[in-house]
C-alpha positions as a Markdown table, in Angstrom:
| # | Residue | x | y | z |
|---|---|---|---|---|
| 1 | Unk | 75.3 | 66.9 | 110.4 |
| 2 | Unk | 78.6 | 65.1 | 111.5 |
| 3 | Unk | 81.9 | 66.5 | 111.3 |
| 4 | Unk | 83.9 | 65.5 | 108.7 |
| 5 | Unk | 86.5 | 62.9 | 110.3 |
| 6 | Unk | 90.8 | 63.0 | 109.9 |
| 7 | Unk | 93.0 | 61.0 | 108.4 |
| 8 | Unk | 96.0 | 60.4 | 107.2 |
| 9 | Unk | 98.0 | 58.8 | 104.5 |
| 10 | Unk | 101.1 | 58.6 | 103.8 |
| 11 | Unk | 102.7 | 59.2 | 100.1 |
| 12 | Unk | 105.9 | 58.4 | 100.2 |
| 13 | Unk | 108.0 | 61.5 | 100.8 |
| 14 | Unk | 105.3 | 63.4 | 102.7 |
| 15 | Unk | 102.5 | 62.6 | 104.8 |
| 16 | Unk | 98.6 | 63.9 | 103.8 |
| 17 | Unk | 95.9 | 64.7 | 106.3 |
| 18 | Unk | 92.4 | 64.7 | 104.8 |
| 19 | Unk | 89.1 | 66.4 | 106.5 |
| 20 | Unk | 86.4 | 64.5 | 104.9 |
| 21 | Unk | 87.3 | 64.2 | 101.6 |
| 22 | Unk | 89.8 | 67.2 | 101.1 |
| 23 | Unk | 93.5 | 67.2 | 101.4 |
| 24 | Unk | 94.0 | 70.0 | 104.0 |
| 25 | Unk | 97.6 | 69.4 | 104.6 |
| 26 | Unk | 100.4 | 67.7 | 103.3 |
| 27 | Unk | 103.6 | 67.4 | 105.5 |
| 28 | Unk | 107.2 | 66.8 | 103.4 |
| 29 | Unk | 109.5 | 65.9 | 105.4 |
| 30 | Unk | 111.8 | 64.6 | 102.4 |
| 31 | Unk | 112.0 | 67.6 | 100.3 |
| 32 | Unk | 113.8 | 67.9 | 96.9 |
| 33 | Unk | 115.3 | 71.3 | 97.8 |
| 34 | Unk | 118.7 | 72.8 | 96.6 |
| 35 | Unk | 121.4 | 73.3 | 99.1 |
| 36 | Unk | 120.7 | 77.0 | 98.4 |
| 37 | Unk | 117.1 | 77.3 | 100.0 |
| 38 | Unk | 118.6 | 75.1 | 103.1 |
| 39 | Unk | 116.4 | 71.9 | 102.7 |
| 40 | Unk | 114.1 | 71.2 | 105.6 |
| 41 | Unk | 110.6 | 70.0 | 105.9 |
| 42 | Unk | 107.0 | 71.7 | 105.6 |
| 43 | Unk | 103.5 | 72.2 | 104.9 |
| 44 | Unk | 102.0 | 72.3 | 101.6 |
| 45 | Unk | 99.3 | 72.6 | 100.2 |
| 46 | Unk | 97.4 | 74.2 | 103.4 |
| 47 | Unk | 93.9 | 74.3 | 102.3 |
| 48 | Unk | 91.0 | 75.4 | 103.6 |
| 49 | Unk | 87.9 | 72.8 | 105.0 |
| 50 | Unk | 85.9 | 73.5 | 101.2 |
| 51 | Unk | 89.9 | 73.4 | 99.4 |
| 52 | Unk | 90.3 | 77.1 | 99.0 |
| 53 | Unk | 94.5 | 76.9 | 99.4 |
| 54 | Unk | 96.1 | 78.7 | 102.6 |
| 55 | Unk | 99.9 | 78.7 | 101.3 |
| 56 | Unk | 102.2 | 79.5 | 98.7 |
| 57 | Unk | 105.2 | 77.3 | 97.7 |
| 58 | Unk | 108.6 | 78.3 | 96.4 |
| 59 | Unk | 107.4 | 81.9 | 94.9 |
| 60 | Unk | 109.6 | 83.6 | 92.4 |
| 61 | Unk | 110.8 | 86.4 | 95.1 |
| 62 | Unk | 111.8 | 83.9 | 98.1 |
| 63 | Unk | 112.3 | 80.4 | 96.1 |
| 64 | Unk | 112.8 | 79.2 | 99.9 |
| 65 | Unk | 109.6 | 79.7 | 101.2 |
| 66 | Unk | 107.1 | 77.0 | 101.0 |
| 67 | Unk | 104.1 | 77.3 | 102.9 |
| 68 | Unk | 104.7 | 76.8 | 106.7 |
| 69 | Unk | 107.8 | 75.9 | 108.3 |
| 70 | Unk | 110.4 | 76.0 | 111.2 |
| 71 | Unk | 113.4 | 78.2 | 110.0 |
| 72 | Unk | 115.9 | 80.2 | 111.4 |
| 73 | Unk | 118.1 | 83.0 | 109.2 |
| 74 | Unk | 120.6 | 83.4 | 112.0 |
| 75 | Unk | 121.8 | 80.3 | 114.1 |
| 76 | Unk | 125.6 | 80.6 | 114.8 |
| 77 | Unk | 127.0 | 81.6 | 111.4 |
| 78 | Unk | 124.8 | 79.4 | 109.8 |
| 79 | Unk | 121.5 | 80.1 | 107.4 |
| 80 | Unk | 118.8 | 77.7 | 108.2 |
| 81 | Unk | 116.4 | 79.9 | 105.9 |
| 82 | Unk | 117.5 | 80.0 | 103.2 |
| 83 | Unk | 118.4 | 82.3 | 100.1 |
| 84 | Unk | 121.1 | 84.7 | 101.1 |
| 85 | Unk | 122.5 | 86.0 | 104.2 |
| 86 | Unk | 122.5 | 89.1 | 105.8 |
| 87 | Unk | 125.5 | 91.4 | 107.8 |
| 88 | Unk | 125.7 | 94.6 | 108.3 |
| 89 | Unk | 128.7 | 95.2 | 106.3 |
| 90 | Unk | 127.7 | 93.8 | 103.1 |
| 91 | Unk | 124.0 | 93.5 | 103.6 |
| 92 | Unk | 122.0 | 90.7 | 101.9 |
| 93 | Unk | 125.1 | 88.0 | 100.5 |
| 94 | Unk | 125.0 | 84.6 | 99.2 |
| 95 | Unk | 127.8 | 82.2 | 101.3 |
| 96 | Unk | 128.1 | 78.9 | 101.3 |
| 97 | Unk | 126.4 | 78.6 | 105.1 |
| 98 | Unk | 123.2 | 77.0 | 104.5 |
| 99 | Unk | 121.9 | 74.0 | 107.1 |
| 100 | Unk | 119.6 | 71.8 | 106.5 |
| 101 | Unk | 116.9 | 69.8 | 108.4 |
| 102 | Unk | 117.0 | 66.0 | 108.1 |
| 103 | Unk | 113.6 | 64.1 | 109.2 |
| 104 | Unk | 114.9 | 60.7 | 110.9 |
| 105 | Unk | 111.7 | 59.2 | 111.2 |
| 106 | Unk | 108.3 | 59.3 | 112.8 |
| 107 | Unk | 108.1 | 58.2 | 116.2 |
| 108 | Unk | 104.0 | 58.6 | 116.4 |
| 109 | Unk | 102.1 | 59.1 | 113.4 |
| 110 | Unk | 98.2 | 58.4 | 114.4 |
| 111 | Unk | 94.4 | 59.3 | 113.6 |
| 112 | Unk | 91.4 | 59.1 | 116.0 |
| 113 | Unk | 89.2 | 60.7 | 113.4 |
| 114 | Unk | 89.0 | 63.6 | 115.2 |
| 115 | Unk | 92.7 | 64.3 | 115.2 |
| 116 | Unk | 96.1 | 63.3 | 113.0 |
| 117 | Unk | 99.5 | 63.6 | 115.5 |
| 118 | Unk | 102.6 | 63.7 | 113.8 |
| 119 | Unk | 105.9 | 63.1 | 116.0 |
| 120 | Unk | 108.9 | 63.0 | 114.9 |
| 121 | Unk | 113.0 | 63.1 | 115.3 |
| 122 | Unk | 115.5 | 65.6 | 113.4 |
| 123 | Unk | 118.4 | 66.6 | 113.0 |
| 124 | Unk | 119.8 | 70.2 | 112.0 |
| 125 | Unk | 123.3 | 69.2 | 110.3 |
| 126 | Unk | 125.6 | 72.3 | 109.3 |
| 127 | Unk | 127.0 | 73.3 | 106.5 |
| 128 | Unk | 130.4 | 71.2 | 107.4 |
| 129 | Unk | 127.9 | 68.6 | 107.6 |
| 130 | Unk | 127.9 | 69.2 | 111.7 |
| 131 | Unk | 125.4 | 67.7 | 113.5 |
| 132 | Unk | 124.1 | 70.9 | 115.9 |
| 133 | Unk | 120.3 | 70.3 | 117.4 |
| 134 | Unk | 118.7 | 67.0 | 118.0 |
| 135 | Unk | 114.7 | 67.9 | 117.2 |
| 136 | Unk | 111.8 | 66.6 | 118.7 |
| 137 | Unk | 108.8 | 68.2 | 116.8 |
| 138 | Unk | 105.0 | 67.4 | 117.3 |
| 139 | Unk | 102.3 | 68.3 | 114.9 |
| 140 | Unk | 98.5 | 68.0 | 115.9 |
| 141 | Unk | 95.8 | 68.4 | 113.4 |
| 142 | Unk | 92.5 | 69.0 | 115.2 |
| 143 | Unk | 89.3 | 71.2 | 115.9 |
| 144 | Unk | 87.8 | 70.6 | 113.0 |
| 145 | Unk | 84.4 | 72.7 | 113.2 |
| 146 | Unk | 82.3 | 72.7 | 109.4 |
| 147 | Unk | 80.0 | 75.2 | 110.8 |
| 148 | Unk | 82.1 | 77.8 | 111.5 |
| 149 | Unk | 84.8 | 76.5 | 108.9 |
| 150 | Unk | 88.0 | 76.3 | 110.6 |
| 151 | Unk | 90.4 | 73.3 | 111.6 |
| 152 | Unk | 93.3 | 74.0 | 113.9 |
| 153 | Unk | 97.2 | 73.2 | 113.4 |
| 154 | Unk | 99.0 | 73.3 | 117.3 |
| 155 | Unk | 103.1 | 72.7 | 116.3 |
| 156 | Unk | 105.4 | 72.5 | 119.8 |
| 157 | Unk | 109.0 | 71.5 | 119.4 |
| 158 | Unk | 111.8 | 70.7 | 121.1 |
| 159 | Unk | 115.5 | 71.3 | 120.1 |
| 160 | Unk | 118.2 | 70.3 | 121.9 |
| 161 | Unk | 122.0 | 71.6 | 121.4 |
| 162 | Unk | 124.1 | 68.8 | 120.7 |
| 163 | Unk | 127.2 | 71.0 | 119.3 |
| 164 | Unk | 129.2 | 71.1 | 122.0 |
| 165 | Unk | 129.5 | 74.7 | 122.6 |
| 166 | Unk | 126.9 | 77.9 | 122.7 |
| 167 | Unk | 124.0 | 78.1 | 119.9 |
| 168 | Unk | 123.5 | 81.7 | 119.3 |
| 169 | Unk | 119.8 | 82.1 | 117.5 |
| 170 | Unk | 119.2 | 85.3 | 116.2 |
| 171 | Unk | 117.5 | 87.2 | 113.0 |
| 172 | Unk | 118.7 | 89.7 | 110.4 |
| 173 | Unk | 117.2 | 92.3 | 112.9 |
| 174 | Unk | 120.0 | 91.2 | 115.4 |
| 175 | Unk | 122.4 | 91.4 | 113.0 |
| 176 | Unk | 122.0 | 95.2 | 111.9 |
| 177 | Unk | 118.7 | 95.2 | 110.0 |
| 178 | Unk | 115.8 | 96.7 | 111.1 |
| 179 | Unk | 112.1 | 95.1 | 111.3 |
| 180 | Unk | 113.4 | 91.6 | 109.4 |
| 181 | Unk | 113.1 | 89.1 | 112.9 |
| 182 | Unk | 112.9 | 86.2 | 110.4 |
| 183 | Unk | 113.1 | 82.8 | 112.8 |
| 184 | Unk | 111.0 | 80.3 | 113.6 |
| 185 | Unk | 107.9 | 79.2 | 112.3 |
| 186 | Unk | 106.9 | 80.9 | 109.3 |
| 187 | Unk | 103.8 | 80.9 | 106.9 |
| 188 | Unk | 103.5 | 82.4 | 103.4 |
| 189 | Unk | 100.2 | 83.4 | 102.2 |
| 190 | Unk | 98.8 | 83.0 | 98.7 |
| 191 | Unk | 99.6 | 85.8 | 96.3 |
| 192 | Unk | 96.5 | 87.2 | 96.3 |
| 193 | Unk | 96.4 | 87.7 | 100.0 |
| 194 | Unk | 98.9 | 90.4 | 99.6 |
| 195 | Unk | 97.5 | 93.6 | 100.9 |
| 196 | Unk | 95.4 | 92.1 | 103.3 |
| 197 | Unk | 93.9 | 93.0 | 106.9 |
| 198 | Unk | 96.5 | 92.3 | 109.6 |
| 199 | Unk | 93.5 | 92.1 | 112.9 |
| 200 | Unk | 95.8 | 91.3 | 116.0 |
| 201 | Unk | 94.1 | 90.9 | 119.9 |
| 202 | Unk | 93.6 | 94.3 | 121.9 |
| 203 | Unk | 92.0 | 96.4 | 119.5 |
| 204 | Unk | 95.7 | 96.3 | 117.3 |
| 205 | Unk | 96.6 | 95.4 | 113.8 |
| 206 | Unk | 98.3 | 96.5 | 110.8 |
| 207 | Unk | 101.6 | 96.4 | 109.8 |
| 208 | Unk | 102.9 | 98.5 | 113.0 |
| 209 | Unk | 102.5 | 95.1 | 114.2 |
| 210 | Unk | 106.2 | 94.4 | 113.2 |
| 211 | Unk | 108.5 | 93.5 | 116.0 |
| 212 | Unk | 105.3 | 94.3 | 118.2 |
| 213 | Unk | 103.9 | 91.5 | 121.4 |
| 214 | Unk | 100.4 | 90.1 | 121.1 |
| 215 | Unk | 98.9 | 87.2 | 122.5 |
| 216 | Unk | 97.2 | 86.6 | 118.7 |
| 217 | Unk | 97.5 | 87.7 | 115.1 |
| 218 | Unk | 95.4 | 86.8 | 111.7 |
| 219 | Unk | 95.6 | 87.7 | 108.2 |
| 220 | Unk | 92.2 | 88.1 | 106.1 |
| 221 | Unk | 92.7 | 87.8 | 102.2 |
| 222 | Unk | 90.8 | 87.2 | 98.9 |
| 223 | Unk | 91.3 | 84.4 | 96.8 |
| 224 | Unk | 92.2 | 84.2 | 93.3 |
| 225 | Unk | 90.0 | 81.7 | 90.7 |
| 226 | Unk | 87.6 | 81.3 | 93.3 |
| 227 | Unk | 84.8 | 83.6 | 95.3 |
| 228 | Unk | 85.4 | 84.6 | 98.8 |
| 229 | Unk | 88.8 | 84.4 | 100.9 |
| 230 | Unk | 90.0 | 83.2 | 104.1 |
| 231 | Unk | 91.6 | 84.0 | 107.1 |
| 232 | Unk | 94.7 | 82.3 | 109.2 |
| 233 | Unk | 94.7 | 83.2 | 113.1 |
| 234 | Unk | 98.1 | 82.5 | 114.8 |
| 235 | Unk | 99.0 | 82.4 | 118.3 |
| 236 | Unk | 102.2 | 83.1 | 119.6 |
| 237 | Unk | 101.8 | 80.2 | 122.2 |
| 238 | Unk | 104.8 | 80.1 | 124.3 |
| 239 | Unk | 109.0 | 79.8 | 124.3 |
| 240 | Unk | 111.0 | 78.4 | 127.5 |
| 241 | Unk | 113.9 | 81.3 | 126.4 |
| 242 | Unk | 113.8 | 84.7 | 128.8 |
| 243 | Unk | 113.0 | 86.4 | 125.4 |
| 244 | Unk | 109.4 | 87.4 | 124.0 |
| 245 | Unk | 107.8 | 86.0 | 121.2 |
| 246 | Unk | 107.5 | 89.2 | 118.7 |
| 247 | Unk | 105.5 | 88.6 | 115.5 |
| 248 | Unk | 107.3 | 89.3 | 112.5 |
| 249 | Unk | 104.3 | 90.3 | 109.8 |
| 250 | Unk | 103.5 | 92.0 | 106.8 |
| 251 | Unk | 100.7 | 92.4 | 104.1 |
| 252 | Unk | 103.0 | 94.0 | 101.0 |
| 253 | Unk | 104.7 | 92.8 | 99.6 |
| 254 | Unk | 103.4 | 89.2 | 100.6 |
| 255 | Unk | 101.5 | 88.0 | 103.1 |
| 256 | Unk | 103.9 | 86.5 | 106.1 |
| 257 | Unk | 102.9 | 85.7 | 109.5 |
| 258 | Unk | 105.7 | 84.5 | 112.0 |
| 259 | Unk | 105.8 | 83.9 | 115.8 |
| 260 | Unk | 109.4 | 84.8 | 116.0 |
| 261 | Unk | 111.5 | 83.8 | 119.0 |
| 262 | Unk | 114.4 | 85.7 | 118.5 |
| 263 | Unk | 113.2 | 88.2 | 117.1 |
| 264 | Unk | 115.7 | 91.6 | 117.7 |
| 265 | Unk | 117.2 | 90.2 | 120.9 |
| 266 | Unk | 119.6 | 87.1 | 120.6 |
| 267 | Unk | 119.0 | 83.3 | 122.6 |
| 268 | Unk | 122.0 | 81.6 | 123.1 |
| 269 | Unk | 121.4 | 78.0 | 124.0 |
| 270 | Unk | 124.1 | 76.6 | 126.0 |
| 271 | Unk | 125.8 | 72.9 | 125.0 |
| 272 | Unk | 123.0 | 70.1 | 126.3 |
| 273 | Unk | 120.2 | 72.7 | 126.8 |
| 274 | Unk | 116.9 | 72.6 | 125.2 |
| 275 | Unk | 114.9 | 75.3 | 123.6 |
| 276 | Unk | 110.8 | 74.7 | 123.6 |
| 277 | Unk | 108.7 | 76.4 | 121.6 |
| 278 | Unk | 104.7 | 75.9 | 120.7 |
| 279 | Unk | 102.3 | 77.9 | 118.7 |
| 280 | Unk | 98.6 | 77.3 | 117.0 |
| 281 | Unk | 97.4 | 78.4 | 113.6 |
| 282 | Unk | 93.8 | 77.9 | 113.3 |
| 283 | Unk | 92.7 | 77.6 | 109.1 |
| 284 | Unk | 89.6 | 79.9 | 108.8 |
| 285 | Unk | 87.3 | 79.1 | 105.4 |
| 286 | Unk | 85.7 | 83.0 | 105.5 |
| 287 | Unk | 87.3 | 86.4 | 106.2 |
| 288 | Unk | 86.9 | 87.4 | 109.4 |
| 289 | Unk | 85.8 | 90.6 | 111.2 |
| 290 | Unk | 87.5 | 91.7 | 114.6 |
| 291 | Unk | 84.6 | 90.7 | 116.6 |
| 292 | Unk | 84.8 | 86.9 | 115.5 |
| 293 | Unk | 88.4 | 87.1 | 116.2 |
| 294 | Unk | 88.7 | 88.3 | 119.6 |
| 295 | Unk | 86.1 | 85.6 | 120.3 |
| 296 | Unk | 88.0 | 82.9 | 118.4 |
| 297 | Unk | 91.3 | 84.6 | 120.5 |
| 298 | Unk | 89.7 | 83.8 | 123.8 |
| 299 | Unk | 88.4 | 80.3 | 122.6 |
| 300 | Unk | 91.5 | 79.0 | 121.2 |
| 301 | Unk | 94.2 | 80.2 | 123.2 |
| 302 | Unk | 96.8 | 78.0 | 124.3 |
């Protein structure tokens, strides 16, 4: 039996990739999105290759997560996450500091059938409305495999500091709190994934896998409404800064999985430099033991 083929449509504010005939994906990259949850662009629905959903939008604990997306809480004195900000003096605050993302346009959005690439141009504006980073981001939907139910989601970017002085990115970790590294590229599970089995690559896993290195992480969850549950494999893939890629993680009281870059140890980004950064999330359709994993880890590395 064939694989089902990609596409891709677009609707307007948002771009949809279908496998066969179900939306797996759908890319906004116009949000409607207070100032408050620092606007940017990101995937939802994430579905599954049979529809089972993979992602969570806007729940009532952290109105500013929505699915998967590149964030940062700690860029410079600025919140491009969203929600309030924290300092070790006051801890958790709300200022008026939130960025935003602005999509400027697509400069390659195709389909093969056996893949979707989405490229595109950004910009991160301040506050102040300053213009800071110049983004190049790429998005490649692929590996679509119906007997083994997976697809695969490889995300690389490139941002490049237009300020005119140093970037500084950091995390609430490198600003006093412990175990919170929340940057970069962040998924939020469905609710009922919550409690689930944290599986990362050397034998590890659990929620000691905080601020912890690995080549690979997954989450396994149940589903609500429907039988069965799913599983969401990410790799940490690779960052050109001297500092590690530490997964920020947790099971309770959500289910988070994060590649973070800056983690508990600051990059500063000189004026004119880049910062590149590219990770895969594979979409599994069953939940999956540690033996399929460390096979799937040695597959699908990048």
């Amino acid at each position: 039996m064939p694989e089902p083929r990609l596409s891709v449509r677009d609707a307007g504010k948002s771009v949809i990739i279908t496998a066969g005939d179900v939306d797996i994906a759908q890319y906004v990259h116009h949000p409607d999105a207070p100032d408050a949850e620092s606007p940017k662009p990101y995937l939802h629905p994430i579905r599954s290759l049979s529809g089972a959903p993979m992602s969570v939008y806007r729940p009532h604990d952290h109105r500013w997560h929505k699915g998967l997306q590149m964030t940062w809480a700690h860029l410079s004195g600025q919140n491009f996450w969203g929600g309030p900000t924290f300092s070790a003096e006051r801890g958790y605050h709300s200022r008026d500091d939130h960025g935003h993302m602005n999509h400027l346009g697509f400069t390659e959005l195709s389909c093969d059938g056996e893949r979707v690439v989405a490229e595109e141009s950004l910009h991160w504006v301040s506050s102040r409305g300053e213009h800071w980073i110049t983004e190049r981001r790429r998005q490649v939907f692929h590996g679509v495999d119906a007997a083994r139910g997976l697809w695969a989601l490889d995300f690389s970017t490139s941002l490049r500091n237009v300020r005119g002085a140093t970037l500084e990115f950091g995390s609430p970790t490198t600003h006093g709190r412990p175990l919170a590294g929340y940057a970069g590229y962040f998924w939020r599970g469905p609710r009922s994934w919550t409690g689930g089995t944290i599986i990362a690559a050397g034998g590890r896993g659990g929620q000691e896998m905080m601020g912890e290195q690995a080549p690979w992480l997954a989450i396994a969850g149940q589903h609500d409404e429907i039988d069965g549950g799913g599983t969401v494999l990410a790799f940490a893939g690779h960052s050109s800064a001297s500092v590690p890629i530490k997964w920020f993680v947790r099971n309770e009281a959500f289910a988070v999985i994060s590649p973070s870059p800056s983690f508990d140890e600051e990059i500063a980004l000189a004026d004119g430099d880049t910062l590149e950064l590219a990770h895969r999330y594979v979409f599994i359709d069953h939940m999956c033991e540690r033996d399929e994993l460390d096979e799937l880890g040695a597959e699908l590395a990048l």
